[in-house]
TORMILUM-457746 format. One record per residue (C-alpha): residue number from 1; residue in three letters; x, y, z. Coordinates in nm, 4 decimals, padded with zeros to 6 digits. Layout:
residues N
+-----+---------+----------+----------+----------+
: num : residuo :       px :       py :       pz :
+-----+---------+----------+----------+----------+
: NUM :     ALA :        X :        Y :        Z :
...
+-----+---------+----------+----------+----------+
//
This chain:
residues 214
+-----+---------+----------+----------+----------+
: num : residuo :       px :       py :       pz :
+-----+---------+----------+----------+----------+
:   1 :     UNK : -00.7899 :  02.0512 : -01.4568 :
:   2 :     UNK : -00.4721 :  01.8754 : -01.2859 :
:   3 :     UNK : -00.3078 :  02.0664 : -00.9951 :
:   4 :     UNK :  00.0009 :  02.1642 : -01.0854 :
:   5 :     UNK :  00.0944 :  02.0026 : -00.7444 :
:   6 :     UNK :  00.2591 :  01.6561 : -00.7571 :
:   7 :     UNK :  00.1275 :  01.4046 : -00.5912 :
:   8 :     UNK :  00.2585 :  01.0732 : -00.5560 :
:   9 :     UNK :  00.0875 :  00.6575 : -00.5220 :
:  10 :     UNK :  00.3103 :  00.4279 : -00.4879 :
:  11 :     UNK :  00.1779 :  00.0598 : -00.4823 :
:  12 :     UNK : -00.0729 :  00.1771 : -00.7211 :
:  13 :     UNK : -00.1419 : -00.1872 : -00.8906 :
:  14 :     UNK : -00.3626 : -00.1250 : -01.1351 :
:  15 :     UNK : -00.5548 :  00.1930 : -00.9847 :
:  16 :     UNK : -00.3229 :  00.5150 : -01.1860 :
:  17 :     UNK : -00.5600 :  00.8039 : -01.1689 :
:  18 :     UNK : -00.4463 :  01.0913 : -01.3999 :
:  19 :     UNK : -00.2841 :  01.4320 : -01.2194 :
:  20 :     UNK : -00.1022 :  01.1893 : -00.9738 :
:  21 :     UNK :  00.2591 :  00.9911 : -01.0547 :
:  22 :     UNK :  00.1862 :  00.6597 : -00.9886 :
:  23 :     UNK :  00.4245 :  00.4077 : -00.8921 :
:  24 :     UNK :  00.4628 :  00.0230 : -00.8414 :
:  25 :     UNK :  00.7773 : -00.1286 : -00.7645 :
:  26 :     UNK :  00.6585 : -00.5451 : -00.8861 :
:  27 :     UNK :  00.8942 : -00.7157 : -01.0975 :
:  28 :     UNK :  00.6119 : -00.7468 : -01.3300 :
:  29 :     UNK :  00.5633 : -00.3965 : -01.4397 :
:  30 :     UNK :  00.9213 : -00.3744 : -01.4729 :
:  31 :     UNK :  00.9286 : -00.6829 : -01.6931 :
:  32 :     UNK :  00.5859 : -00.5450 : -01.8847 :
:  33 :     UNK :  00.8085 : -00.2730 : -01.9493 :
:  34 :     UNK :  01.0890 : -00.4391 : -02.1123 :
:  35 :     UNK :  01.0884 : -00.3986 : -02.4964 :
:  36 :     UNK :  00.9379 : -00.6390 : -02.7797 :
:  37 :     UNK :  00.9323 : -00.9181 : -02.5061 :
:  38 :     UNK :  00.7518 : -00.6977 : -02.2533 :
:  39 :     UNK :  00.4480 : -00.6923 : -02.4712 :
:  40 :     UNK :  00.4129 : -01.0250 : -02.5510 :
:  41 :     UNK :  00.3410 : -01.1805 : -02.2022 :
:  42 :     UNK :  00.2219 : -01.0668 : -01.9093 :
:  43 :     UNK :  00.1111 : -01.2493 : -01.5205 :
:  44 :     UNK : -00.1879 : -01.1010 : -01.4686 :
:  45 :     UNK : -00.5374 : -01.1249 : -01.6381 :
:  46 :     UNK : -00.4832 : -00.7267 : -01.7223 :
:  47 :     UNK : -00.1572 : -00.5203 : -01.7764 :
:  48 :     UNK : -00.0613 : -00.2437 : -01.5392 :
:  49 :     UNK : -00.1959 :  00.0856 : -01.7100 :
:  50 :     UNK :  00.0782 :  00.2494 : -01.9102 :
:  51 :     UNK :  00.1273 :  00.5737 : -01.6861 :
:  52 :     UNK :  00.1903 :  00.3495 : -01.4321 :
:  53 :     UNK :  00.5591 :  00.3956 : -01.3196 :
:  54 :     UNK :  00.8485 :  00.1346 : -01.2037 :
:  55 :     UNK :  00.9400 :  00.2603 : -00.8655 :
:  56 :     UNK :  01.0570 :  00.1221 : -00.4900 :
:  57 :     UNK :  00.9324 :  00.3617 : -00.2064 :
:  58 :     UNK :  01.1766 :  00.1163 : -00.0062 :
:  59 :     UNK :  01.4838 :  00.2545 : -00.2663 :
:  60 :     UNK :  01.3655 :  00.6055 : -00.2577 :
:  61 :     UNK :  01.1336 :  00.7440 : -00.5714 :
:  62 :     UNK :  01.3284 :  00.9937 : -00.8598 :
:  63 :     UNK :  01.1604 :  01.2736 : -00.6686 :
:  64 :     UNK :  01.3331 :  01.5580 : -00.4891 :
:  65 :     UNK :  01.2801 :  01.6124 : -00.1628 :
:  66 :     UNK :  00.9986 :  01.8402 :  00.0024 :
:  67 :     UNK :  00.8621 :  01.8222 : -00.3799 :
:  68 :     UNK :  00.4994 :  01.5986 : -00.2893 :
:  69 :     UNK :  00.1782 :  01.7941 : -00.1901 :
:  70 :     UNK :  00.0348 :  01.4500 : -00.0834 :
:  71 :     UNK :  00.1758 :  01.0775 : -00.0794 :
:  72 :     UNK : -00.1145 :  00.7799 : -00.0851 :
:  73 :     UNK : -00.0895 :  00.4483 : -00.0500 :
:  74 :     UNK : -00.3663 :  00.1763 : -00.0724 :
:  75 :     UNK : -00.2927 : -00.1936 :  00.0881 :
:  76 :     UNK :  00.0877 : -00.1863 :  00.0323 :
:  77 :     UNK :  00.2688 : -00.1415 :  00.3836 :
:  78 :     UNK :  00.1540 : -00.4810 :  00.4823 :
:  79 :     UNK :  00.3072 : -00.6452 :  00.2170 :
:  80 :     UNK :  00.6716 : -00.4908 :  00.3626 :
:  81 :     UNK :  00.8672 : -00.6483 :  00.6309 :
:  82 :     UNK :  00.8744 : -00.4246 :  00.9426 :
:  83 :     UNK :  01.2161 : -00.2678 :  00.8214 :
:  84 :     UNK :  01.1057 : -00.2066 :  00.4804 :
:  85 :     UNK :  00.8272 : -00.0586 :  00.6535 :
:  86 :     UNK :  00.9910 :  00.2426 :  00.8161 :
:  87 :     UNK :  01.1898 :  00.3166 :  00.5285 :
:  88 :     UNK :  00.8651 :  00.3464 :  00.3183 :
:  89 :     UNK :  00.7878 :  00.6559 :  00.6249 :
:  90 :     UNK :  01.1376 :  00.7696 :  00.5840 :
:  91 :     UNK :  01.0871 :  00.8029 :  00.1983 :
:  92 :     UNK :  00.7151 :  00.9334 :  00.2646 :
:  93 :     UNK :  00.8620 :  01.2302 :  00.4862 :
:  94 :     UNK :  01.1217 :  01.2896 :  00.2514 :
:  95 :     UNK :  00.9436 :  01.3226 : -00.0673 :
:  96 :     UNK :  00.6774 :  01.5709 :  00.1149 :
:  97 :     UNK :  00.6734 :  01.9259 :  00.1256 :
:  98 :     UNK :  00.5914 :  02.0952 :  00.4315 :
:  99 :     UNK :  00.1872 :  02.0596 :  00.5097 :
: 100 :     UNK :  00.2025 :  01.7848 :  00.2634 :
: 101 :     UNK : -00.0345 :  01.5263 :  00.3369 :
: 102 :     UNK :  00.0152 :  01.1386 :  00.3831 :
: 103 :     UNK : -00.2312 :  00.8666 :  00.4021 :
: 104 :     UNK : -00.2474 :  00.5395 :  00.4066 :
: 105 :     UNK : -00.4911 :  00.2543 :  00.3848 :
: 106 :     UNK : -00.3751 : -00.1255 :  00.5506 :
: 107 :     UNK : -00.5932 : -00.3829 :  00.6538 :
: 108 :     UNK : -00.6959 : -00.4128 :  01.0328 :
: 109 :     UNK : -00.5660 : -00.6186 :  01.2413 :
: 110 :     UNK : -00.7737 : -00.5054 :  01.5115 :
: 111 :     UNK : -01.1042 : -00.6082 :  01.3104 :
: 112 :     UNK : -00.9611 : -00.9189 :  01.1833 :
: 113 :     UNK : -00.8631 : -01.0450 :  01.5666 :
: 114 :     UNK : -01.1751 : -00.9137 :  01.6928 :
: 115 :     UNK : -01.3632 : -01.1468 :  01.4727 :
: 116 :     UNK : -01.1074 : -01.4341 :  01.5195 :
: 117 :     UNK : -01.1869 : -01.3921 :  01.9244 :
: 118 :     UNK : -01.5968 : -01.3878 :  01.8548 :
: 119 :     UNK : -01.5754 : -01.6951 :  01.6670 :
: 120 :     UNK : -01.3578 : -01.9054 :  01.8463 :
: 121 :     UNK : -01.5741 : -01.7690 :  02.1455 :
: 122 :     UNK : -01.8751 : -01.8944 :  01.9970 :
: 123 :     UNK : -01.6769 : -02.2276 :  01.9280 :
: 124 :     UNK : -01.6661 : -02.1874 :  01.5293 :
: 125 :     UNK : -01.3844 : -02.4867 :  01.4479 :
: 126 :     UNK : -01.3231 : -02.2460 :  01.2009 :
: 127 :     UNK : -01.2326 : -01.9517 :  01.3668 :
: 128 :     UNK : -00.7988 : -02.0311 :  01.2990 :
: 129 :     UNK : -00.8481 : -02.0475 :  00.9502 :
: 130 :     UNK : -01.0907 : -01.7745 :  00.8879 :
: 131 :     UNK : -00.7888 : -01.5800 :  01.0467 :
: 132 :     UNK : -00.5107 : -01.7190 :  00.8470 :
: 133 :     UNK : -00.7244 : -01.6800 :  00.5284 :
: 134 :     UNK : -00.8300 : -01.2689 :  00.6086 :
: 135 :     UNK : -00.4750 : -01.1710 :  00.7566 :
: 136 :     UNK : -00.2708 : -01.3816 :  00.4715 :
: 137 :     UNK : -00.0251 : -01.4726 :  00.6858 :
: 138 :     UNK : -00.0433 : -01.8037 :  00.6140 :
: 139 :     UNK :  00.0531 : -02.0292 :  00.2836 :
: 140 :     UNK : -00.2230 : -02.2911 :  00.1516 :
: 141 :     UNK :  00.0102 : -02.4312 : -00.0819 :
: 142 :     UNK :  00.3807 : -02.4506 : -00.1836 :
: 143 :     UNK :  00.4649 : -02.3324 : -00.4322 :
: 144 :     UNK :  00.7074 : -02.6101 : -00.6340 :
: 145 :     UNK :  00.9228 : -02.6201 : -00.9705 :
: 146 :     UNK :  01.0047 : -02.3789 : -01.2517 :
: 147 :     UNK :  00.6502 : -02.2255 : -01.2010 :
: 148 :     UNK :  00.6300 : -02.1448 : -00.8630 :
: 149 :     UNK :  00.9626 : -02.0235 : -00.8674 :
: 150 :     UNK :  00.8471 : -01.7586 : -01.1064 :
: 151 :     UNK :  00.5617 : -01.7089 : -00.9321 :
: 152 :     UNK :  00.7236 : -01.6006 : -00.6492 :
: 153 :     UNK :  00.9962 : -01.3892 : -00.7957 :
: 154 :     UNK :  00.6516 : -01.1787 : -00.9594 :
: 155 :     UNK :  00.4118 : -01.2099 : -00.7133 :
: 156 :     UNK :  00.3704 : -01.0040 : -00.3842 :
: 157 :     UNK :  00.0929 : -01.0861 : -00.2516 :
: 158 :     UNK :  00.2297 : -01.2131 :  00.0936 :
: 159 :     UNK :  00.1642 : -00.9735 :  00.3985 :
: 160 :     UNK :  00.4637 : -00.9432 :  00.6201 :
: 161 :     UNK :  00.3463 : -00.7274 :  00.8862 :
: 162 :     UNK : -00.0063 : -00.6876 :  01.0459 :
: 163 :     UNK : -00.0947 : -00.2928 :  01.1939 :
: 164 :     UNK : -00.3480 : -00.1317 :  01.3325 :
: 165 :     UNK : -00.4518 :  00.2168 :  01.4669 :
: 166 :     UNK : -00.2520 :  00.2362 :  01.7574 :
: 167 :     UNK :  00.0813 :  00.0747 :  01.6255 :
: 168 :     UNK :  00.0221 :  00.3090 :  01.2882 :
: 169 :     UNK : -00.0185 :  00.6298 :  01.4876 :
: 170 :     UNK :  00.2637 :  00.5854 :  01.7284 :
: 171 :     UNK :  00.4907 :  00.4528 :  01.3699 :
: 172 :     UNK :  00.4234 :  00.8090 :  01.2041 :
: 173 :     UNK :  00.4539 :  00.9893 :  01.4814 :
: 174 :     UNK :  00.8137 :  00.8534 :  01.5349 :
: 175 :     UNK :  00.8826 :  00.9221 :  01.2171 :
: 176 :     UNK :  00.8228 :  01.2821 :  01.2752 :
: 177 :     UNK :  00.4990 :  01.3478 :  01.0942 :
: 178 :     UNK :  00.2409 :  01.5546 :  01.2682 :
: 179 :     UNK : -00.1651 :  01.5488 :  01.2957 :
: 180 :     UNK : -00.2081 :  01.1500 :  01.2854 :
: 181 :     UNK : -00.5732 :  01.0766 :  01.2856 :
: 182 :     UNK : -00.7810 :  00.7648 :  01.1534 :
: 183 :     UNK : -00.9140 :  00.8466 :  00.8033 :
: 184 :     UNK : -01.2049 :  00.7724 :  00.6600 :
: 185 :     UNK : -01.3255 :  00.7545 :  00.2589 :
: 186 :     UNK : -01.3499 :  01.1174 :  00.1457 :
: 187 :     UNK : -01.2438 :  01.2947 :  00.4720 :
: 188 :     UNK : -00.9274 :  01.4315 :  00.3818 :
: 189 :     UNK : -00.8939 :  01.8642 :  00.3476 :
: 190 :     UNK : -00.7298 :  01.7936 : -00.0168 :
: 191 :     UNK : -00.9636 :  01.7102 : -00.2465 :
: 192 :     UNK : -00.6798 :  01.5674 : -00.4961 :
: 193 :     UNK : -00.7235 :  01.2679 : -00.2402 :
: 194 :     UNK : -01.1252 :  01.1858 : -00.3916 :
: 195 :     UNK : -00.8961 :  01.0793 : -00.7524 :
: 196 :     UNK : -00.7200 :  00.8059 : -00.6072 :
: 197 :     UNK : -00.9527 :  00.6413 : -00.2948 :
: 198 :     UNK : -01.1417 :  00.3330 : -00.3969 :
: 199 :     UNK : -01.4695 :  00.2629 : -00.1436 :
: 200 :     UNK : -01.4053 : -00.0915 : -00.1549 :
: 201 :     UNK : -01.0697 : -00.0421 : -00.0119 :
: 202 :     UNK : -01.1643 :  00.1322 :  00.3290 :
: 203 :     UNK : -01.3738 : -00.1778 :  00.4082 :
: 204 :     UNK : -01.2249 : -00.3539 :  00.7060 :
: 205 :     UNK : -00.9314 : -00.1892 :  00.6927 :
: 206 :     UNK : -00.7554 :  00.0465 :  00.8870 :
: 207 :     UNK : -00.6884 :  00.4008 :  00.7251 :
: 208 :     UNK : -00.4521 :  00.7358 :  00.8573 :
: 209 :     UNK : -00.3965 :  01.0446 :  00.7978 :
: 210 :     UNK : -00.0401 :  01.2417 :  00.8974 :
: 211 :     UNK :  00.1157 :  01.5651 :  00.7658 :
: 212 :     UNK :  00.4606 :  01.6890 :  00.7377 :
: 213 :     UNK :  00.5359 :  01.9841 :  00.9729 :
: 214 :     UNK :  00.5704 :  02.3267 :  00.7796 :
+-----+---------+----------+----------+----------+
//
């Protein structure tokens, strides 16, 4: 049965596991959303699942505050710019109750500059854009005309800021939240958690745990 607990994702994509509110703030769902016309096109090969709620973490959620047992979210802080980035933990603390837990999932910088080091150590000609490539940082192509411009305007798939363990821990603890650890796949006390964490996306990544102080 559902806790009677609410518990929040927001940059859920297309993971919205029942008992938690999921939201996603792309233009996309929003448009998806729209009537008549929102159901007769969509960007992706599949359509963001239908409890899947508009929302901006950056903009504040419709939730009142202290009123979250636990917050996740999955690969979405690196797609912020550092500013948008600490108003995300502002919105994070708000939202949570007291004990409430917060984790996150980003990928690692740390393993991605690690291997950038080993292979231009080893003299691999490829080492700069093996980087580029695995931190997306970088932009193959242009987008150009009416088509990229939509593109853009939809898509989000940029990352505008690169963490990793040390710069995360230090963030949340700034932010006021208590008990920062690294996380790992499963490990959290609250088994609501185990609904929403996908395996594939704890590899090479970088994943915390903080709580809100009682």
């Amino acid at each position: 049965m559902p806790s009677a607990d609410t518990y929040v994702q927001f940059g859920c994509g297309f993971s919205a596991p029942d008992g938690w509110r999921n939201f996603d703030a792309s233009p996309t769902l929003r448009f998806e959303r729209l009537p008549v016309i929102g159901r007769m096109y969509t960007r992706n090969a599949a359509r963001f699942p239908l409890n899947a709620e508009f929302g901006d973490i950056c903009k504040g959620l419709p939730l009142s505050s202290g009123s979250c047992a636990g917050v996740y979210a999955s690969h979405v802080l690196e797609h912020l710019s550092l500013k948008d980035f600490h108003l995300a933990l502002d919105e994070t603390f708000r939202i949570l109750r007291g004990g409430g837990i917060f984790r996150l999932v980003v990928p690692d910088l740390y393993t991605i500059a690690r291997d950038y080091v080993s292979a231009h150590d080893n003299r691999d000609t490829g080492a700069s854009l093996s980087f580029m490539r695995a931190s997306h940082l970088g932009h193959p192509a242009r987008s150009r005309g009416i088509g990229g411009i939509v593109h853009e305007l939809l898509g989000n798939s940029r990352h505008l800021w690169m963490w990793d363990e040390l710069s995360l821990a230090e963030a949340l603890q700034k932010h006021g939240f208590v008990g920062v650890r690294r996380a790992y796949l499963g490990d959290s006390e609250d088994l609501a958690f185990a609904r929403v964490e996908e395996p594939s996306r704890f590899d090479h990544a970088c994943a915390m745990q903080a709580v809100k102080p009682s």
